[in-house]
TORZAKOL-17637 format. One record per residue (C-alpha): residue number from 1; residue in one letter; x, y, z. Coordinates in Angstrom, 2 decimals, always signed. Example, Ala and Ser with C-alpha at 12.3 -4.5 7.8 and 13.67 -1.06 7.14 Angstrom:
2
    i  aa       c1       c2       c3
    1   A   +12.30    -4.50    +7.80
    2   S   +13.67    -1.06    +7.14
This chain:
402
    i  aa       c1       c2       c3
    1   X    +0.00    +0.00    +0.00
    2   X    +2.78    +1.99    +0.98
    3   X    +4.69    +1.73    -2.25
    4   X    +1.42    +2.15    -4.20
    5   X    +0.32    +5.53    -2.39
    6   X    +4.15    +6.75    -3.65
    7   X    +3.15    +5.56    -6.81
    8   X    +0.03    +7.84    -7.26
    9   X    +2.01   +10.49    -5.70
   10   X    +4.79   +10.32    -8.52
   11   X    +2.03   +10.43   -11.05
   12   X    +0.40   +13.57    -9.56
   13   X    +3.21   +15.33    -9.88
   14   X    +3.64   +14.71   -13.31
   15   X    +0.78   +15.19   -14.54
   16   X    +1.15   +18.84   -12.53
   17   X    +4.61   +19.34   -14.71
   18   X    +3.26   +18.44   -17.84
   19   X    -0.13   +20.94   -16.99
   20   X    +2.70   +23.60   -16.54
   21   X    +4.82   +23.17   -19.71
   22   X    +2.00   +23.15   -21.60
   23   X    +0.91   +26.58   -23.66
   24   X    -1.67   +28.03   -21.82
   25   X    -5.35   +28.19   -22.01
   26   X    -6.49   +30.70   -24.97
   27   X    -9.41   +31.61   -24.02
   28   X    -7.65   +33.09   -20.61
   29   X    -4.63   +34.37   -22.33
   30   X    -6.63   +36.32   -24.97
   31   X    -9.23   +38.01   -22.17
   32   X    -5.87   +39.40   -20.33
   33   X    -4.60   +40.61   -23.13
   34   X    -7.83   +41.90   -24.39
   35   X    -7.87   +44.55   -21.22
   36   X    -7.34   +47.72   -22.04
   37   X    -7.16   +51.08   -19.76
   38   X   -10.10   +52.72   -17.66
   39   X   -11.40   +55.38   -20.28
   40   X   -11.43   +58.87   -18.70
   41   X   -14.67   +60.03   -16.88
   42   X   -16.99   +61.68   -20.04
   43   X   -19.46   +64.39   -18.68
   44   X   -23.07   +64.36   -19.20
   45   X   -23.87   +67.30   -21.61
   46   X   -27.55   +67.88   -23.08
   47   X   -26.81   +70.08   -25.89
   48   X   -30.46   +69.47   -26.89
   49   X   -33.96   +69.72   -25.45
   50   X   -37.67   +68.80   -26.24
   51   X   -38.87   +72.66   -25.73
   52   X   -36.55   +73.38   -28.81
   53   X   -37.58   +70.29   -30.97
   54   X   -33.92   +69.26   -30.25
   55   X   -32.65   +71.85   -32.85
   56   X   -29.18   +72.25   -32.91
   57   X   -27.58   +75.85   -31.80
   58   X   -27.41   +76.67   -35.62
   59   X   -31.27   +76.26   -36.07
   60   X   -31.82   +77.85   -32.64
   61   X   -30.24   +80.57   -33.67
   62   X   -31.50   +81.24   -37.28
   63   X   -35.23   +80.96   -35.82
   64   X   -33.46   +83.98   -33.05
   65   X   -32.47   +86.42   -35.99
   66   X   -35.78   +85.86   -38.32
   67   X   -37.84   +88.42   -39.34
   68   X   -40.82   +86.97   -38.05
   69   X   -42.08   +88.60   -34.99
   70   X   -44.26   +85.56   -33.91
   71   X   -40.93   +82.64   -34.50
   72   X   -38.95   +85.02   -32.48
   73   X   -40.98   +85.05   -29.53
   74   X   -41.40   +80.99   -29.64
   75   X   -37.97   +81.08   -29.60
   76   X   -37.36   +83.03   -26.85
   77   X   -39.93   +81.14   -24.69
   78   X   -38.90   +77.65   -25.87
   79   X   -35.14   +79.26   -24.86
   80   X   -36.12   +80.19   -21.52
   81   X   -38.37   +76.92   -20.76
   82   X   -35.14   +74.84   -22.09
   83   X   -32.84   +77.10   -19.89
   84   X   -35.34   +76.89   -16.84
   85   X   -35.21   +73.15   -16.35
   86   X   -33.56   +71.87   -13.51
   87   X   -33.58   +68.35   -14.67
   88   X   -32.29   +68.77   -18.11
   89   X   -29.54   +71.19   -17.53
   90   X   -29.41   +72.46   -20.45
   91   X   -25.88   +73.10   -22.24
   92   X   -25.25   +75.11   -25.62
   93   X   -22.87   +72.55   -27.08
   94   X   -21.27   +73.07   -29.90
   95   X   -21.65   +76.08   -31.62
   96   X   -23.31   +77.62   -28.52
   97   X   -22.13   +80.85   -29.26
   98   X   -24.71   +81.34   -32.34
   99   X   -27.05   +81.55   -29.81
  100   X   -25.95   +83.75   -27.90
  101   X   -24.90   +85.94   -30.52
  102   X   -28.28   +86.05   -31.59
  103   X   -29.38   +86.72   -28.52
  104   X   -26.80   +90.12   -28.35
  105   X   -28.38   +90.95   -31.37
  106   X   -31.66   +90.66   -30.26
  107   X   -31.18   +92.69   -27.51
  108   X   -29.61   +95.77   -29.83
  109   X   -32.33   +95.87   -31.73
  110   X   -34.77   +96.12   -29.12
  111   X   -32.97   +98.95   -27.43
  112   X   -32.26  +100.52   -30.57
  113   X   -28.61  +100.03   -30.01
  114   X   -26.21  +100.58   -33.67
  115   X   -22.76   +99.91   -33.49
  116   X   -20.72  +102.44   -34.90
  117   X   -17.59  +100.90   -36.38
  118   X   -14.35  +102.94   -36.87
  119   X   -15.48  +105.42   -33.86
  120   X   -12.89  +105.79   -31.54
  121   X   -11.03  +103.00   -32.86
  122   X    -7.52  +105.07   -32.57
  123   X    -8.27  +105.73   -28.68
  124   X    -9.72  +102.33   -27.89
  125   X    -6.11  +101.10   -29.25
  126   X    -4.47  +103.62   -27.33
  127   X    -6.63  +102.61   -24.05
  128   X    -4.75   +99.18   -24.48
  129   X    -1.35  +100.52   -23.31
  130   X    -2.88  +100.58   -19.73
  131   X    -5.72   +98.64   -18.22
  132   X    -4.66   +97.95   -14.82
  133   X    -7.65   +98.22   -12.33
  134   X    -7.34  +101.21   -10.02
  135   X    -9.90  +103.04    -7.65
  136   X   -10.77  +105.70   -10.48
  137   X   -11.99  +102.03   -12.14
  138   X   -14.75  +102.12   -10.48
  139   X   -15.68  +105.94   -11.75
  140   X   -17.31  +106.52   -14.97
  141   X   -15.08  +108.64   -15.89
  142   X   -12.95  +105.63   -16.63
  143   X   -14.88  +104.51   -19.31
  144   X   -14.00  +105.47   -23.26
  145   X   -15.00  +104.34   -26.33
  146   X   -17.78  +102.21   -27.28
  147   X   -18.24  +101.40   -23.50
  148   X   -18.80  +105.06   -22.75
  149   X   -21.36  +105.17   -25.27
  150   X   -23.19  +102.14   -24.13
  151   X   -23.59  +103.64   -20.87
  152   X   -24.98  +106.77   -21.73
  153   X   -27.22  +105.20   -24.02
  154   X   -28.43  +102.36   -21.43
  155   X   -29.08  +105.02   -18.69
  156   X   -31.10  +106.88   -21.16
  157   X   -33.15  +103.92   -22.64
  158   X   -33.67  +101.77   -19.15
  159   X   -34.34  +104.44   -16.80
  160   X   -37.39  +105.30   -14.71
  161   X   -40.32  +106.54   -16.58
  162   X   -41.31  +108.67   -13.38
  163   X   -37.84  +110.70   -13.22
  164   X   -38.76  +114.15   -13.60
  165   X   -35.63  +115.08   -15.34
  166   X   -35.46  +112.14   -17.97
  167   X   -36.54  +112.64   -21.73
  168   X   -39.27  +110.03   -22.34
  169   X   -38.30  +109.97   -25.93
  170   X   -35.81  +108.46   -25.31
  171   X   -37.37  +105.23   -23.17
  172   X   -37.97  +102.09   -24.11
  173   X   -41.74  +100.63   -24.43
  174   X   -42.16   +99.22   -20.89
  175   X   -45.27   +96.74   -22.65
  176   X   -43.52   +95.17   -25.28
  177   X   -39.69   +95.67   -25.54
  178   X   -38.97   +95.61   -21.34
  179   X   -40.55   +92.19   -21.75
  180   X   -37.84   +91.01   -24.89
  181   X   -35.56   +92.70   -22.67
  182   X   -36.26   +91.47   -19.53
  183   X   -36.74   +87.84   -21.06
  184   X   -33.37   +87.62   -22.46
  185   X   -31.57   +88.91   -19.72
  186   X   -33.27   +85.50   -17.78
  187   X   -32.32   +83.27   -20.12
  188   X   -28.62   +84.25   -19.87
  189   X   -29.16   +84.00   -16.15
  190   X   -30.67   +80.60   -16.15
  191   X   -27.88   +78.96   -18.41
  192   X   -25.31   +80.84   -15.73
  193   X   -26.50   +78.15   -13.23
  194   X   -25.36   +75.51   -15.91
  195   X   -21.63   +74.91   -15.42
  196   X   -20.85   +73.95   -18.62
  197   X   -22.21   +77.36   -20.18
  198   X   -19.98   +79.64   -18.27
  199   X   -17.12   +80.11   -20.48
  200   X   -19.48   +80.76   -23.35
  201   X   -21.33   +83.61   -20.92
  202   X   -18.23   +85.08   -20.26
  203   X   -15.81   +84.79   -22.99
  204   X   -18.39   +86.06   -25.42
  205   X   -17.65   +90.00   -25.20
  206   X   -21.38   +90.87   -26.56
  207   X   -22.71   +89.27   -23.66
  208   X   -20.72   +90.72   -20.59
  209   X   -21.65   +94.23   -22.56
  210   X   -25.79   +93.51   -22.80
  211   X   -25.51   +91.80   -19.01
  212   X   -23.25   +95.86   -17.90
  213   X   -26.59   +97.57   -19.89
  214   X   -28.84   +95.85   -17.70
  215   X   -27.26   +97.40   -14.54
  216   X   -28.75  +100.67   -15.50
  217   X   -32.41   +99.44   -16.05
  218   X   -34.44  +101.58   -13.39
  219   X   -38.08  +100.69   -14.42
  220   X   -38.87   +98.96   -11.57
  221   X   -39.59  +102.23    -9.87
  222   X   -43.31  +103.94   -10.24
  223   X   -43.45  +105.92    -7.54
  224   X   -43.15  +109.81    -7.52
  225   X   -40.79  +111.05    -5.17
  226   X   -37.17  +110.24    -3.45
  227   X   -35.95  +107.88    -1.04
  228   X   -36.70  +110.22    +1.78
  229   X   -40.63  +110.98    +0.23
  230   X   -43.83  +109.42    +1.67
  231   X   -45.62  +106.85    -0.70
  232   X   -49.24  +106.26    -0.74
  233   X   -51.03  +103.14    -1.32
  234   X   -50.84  +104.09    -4.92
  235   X   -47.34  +104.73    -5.32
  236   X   -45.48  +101.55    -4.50
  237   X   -42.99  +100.27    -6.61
  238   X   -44.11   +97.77    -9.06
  239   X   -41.33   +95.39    -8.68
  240   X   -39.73   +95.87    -5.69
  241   X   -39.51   +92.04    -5.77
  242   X   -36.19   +90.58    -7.52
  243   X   -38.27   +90.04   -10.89
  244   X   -36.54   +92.48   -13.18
  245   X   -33.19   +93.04   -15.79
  246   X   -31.33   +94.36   -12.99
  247   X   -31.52   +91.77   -10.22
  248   X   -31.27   +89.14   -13.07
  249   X   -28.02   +90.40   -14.48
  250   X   -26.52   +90.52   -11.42
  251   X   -27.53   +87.36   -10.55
  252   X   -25.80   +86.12   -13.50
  253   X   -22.80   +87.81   -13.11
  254   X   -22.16   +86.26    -9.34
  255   X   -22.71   +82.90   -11.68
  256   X   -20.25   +83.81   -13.72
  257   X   -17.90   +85.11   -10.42
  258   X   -14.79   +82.20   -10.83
  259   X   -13.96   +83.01   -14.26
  260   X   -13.95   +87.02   -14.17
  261   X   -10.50   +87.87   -14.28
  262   X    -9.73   +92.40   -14.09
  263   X    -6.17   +91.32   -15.57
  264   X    -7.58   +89.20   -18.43
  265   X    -4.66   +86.74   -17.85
  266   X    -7.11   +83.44   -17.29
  267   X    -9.06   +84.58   -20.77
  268   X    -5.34   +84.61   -22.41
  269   X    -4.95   +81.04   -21.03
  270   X    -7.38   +79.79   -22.88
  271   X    -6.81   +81.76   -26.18
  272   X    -3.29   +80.51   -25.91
  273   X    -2.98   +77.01   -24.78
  274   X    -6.69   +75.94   -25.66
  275   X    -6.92   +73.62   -28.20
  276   X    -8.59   +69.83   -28.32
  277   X   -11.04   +67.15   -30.04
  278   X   -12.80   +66.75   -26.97
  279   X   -15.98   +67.17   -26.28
  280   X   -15.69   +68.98   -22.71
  281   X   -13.68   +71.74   -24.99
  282   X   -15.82   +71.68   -28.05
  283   X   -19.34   +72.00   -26.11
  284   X   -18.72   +74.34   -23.33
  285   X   -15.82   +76.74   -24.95
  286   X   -16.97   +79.25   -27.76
  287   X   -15.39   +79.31   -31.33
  288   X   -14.41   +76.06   -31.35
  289   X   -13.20   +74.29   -34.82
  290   X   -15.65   +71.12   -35.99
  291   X   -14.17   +67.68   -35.26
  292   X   -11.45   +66.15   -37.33
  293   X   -13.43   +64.09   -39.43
  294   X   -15.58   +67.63   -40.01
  295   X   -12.64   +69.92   -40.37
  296   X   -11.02   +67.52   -43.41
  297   X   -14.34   +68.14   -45.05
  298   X   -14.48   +71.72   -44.67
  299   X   -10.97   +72.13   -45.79
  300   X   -11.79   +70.98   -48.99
  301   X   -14.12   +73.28   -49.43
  302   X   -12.20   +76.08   -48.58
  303   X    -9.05   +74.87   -50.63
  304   X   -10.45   +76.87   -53.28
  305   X   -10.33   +80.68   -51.11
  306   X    -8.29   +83.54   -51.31
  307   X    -5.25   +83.68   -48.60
  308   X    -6.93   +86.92   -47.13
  309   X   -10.16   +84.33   -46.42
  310   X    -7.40   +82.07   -44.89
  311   X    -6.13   +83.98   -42.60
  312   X    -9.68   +85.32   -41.19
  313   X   -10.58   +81.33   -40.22
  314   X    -8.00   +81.11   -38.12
  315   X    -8.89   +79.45   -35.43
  316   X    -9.18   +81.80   -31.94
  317   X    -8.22   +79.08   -29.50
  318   X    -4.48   +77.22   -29.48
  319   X    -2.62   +80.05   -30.91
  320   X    +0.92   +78.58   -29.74
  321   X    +0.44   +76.60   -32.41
  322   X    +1.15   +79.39   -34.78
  323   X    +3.78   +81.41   -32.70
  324   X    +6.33   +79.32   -33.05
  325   X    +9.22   +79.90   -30.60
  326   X    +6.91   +82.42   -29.16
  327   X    +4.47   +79.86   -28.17
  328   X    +7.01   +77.59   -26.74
  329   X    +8.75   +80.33   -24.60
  330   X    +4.35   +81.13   -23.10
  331   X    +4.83   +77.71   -22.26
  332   X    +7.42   +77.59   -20.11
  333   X    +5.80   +80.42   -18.04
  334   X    +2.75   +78.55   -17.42
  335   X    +2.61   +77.06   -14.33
  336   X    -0.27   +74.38   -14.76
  337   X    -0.33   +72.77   -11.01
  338   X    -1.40   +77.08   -10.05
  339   X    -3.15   +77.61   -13.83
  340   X    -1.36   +81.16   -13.42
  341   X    +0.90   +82.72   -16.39
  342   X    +4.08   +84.73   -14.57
  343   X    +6.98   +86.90   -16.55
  344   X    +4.25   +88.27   -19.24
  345   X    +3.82   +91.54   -19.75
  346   X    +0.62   +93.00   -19.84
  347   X    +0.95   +94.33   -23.13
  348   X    +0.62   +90.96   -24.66
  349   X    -2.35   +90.19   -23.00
  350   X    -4.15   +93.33   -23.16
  351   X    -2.57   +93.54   -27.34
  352   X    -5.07   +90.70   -27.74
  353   X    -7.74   +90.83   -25.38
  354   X    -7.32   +94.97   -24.66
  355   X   -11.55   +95.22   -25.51
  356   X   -12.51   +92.56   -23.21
  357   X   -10.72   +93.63   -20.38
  358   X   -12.46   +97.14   -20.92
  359   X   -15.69   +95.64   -21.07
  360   X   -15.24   +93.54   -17.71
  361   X   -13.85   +96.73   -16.08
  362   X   -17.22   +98.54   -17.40
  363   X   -19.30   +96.13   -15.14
  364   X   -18.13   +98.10   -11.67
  365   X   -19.19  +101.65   -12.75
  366   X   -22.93  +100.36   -13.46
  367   X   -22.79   +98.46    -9.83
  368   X   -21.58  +102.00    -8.01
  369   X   -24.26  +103.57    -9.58
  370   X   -26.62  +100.96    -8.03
  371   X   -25.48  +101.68    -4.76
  372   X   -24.94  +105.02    -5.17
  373   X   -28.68  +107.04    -4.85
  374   X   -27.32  +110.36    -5.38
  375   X   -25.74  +109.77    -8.93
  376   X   -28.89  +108.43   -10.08
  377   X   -30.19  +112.08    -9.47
  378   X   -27.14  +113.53   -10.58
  379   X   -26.94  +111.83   -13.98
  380   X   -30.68  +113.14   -14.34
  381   X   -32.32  +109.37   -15.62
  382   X   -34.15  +107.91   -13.10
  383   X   -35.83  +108.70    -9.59
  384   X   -33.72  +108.31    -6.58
  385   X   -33.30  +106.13    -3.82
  386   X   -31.81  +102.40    -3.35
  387   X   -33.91   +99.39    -4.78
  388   X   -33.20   +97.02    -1.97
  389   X   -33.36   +93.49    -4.04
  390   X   -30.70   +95.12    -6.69
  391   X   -28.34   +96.73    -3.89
  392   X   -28.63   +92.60    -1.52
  393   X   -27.18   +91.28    -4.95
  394   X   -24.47   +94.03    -5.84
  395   X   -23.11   +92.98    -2.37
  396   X   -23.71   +89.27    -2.56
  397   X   -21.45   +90.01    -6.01
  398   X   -18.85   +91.64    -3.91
  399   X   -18.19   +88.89    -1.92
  400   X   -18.16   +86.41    -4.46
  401   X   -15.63   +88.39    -7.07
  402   X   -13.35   +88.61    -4.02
């Protein structure tokens, strides 16, 4: 027994050697090598939504600029039912910024607003050479340019119809065009709450302009006299509740509080250094180029243009590409763990993005002027005192830009 038990022993352990120097199993060999890398975490981004037929910005957009009073407005609403839904989150995607551009537009030609190009171009340049925030920032002094203009003209159109002093010519028609107004001044404010919309709020220069006009609207005031005056039961203000273009575009600005930058450095990031395939980049950054398989189709269609044409579709984002040794030497200043750009001088940021910085910097004269009661009466455009809903966000804005 003994000498058989050694026996079966001896053949077990063969039989184990000849298991091992045998090729192994396939089917186990191929599943291992089959296994590839965790993909990346993708975000969730619903660039469409039943309220808009699940039209794509392009179509959104076109239906924006129609002349057809009656597709505008079902835009508008369909925008700020889309906008309004807390489930759905909706996100621009790509091309986002045809929307909003349409949306700018919209909002010019309600106020009656023309841009006049070549107007101070020379001393808009000139303003470039210096934009460093000071205390006379906050002054409207300050302002030049096309953001001078815009003030004078918003303070004009949006101010109280009551104020004694104001022109009424010059107001806008608080039945129909307060309501466009007012409307698309919620819509921006609803996709602020959408964190994949932010860079298109704020990077789009049109917008941070229309949401500095809005500071000045003073319609929510129907009474008669000053701050200090007795009201009757008649003459209470009409919406002395937080339901107005003021309150709204404040609202959306303390939204938009982690990306406004006074310097404009963080913007110039992005212009710079910006530049990928990806979805998180192409649906939540503005003036993004198509996909690859897109752009390949495009270029053949644009093999045939001028080099003038060329040069104008350039893309905006990943300009180190084109600089050369310039781009590699912005590289080596960018610290990515801090996301901060050291040793470069203002003058290349501002050379670039000179007009946005002056537009950001126009955002904290309109705010003064909300807290401010006396240069409301001063400026002669709309009755005085503080409205107490727009004055609780100004300082809820403070606090978050800080």
């Amino acid at each position: 027994r003994t000498m058989d038990a050694a026996k079966g022993i001896g053949r077990t352990k063969q039989k184990r050697k000849a298991t091992k120097d045998a090729a192994p199993d396939k089917k186990r060999r191929t599943t291992r090598a089959s296994r590839a890398p965790v993909a990346p975490p993708s975000i969730d981004l619903n660039t469409t939504h039943a309220a808009l037929n699940n039209f794509d910005a392009t179509t959104i957009a076109s239906i924006l600029l129609s002349d057809n009073p009656d597709q505008v407005a079902s835009a508008l609403n369909a925008l700020l039912r889309a906008s309004a839904d807390v489930d759905v989150n909706y996100c621009l995607g790509f091309g986002g910024e045809k929307i909003l551009n349409a949306l700018v537009r919209l909002f010019d030609e309600t106020v009656g607003w023309e841009e006049e190009d070549g107007v101070d171009g020379g001393d808009e340049e000139h303003n470039n050479n210096n934009l460093e925030p000071t205390v006379k920032t906050w002054d409207a002094v300050s302002l030049s340019g096309k953001n001078k203009r815009w003030r004078i003209f918003c303070r004009d159109k949006l101010a109280s119809p009551l104020a004694s002093s104001s022109d009424p010519t010059k107001l806008i028609d608080p039945e129909t065009d307060t309501k466009i107004l007012d409307m698309i001044v919620a819509i921006l404010r609803n996709m602020s709450y959408v964190a994949q919309n932010l860079r298109f709020l704020y990077q789009i220069e049109g917008v941070v302009r229309v949401l500095t006009g809005a500071l000045y609207y003073r319609g929510y005031s129907v009474g008669g006299g000053g701050a200090g005056d007795e009201k009757s039961g008649e003459d209470v203000p009409s919406s002395s509740h937080q339901s107005n273009m003021c309150v709204h575009s404040i609202q959306t600005l303390i939204n938009m509080a982690p990306l406004i930058d006074v310097t404009g450095r963080q913007l110039f990031i992005d212009r710079v250094f910006l530049e990928s395939d990806a979805k998180e980049v192409l649906c939540t950054v503005p003036d993004q180029r198509p996909p690859s398989n897109e752009a390949e189709g495009a270029a053949a269609t644009a093999a045939s243009t001028s080099t003038p044409d060329k040069k104008k579709g350039r893309p905006k984002y990943g300009l180190s590409s084109f600089l050369g040794f310039g781009g590699m030497h912005l590289a080596k200043q960018y610290d990515t763990k801090a996301e901060t750009l050291e040793n470069i001088p203002n003058s290349v940021v501002w050379g670039l993005l000179g007009s946005h910085v002056r537009s950001v910097l126009a955002i904290f004269p309109a705010l003064l002027a909300i807290l401010d009661p006396n240069d409301i009466t001063a400026m002669s455009t709309s009755a005085s005192g503080w409205h107490r809903p727009s004055a609780q966000a100004a300082l809820e804005f403070f606090v978050c830009i800080d």
